[in-house]
C-alpha positions in Angstrom: 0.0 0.0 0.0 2.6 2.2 0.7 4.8 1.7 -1.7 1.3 2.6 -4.5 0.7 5.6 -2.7 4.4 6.9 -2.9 4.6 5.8 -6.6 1.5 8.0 -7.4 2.9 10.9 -5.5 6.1 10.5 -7.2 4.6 10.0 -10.8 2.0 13.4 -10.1 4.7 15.3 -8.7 5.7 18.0 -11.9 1.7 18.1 -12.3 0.3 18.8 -8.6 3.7 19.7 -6.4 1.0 19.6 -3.9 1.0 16.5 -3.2 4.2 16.1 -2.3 3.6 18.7 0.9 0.4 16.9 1.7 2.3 13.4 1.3 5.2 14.6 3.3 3.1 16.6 6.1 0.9 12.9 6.2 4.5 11.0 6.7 5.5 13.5 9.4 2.2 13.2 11.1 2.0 9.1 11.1 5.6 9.4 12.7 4.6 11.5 15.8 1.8 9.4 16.1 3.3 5.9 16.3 6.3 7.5 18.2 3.7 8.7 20.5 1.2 5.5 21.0 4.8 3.5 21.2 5.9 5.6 24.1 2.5 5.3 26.0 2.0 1.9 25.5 5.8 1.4 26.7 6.3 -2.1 26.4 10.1 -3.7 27.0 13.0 -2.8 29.4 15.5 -0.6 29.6 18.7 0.2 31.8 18.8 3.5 33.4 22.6 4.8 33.8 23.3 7.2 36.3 26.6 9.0 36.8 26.9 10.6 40.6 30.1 11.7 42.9 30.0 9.5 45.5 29.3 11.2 48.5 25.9 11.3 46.4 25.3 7.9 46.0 24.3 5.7 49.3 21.0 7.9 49.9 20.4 7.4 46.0 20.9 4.3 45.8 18.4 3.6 49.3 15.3 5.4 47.9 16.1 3.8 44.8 15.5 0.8 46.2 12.9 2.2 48.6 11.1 2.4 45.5 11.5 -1.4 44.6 14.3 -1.3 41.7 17.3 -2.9 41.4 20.4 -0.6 41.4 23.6 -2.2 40.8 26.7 0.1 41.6 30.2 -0.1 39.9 32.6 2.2 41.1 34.5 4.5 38.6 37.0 7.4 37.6 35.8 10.6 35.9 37.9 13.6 34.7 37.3 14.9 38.1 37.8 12.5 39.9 35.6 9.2 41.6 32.2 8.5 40.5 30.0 5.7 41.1 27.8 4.2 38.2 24.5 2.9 39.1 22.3 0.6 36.8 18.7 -0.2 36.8 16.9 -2.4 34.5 12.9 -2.1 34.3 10.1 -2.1 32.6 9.6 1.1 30.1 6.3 2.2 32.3 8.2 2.9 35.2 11.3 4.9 32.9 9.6 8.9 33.5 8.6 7.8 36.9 12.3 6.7 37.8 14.1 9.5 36.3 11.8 11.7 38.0 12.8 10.2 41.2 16.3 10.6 40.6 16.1 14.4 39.5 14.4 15.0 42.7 17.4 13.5 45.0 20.4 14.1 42.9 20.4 17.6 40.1 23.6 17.1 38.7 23.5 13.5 37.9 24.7 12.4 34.3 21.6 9.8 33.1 21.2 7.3 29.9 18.6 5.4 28.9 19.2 1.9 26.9 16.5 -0.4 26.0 17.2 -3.4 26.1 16.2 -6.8 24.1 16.6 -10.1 26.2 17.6 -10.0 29.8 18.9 -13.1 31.6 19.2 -14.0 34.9 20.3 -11.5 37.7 17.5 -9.8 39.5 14.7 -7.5 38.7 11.9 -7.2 41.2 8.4 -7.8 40.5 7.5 -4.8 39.1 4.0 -3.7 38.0 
């Protein structure tokens, strides 16, 4: 279907340029949308990162789990000296809710988000 619809705006195009805004403001539009329904829906995992001094990170890393996730710390060196890198891995619902969190406790935090395919073994908490 898609591929018709592009061939016809493609073949009209010296005759009705018109179509090519419509057919390109449509594309735009379908994109938002599914970005959009993909992020509510927000099925799969991900792995927050989070990048904190470490005078920072035991009161992070006890609401963290306060909050039922599984933090896993690693201990690191930064241009300015130690850091400690925490990792979470949850479900996608729980991503804004999380990051939130950690804004709240910690401003100057470094934070990525990953998503992630196939996790195995370790330990995630029942989450809902």
């Amino acid at each position: 279907m898609w591929v018709s619809i592009t061939g016809s705006v493609l073949a009209g195009l010296s005759a009705a340029p018109l179509k090519a805004v419509v057919f390109a403001f449509a594309f735009a539009i379908g994109n938002f949308t599914g970005s959009y329904l993909e992020d509510l829906i927000a099925l799969g995992l991900s792995t927050i990162q989070i990048i904190v001094k470490p005078d920072e990170c035991p009161d992070l890393v006890k609401v963290l789990r306060d909050n039922k996730l599984a933090v896993t710390v690693t201990h690191g060196e930064g241009r300015d000296g130690a850091r400690e890198i925490l990792q979470i891995h949850l479900k996608r619902r729980r991503l804004r809710p999380t990051i939130t969190l950690i804004n709240k406790h910690v401003s100057n935090a470094v934070i990525t988000v990953s998503d992630v395919r196939v996790i195995k073994g370790g330990y995630m908490r029942n989450q809902p």
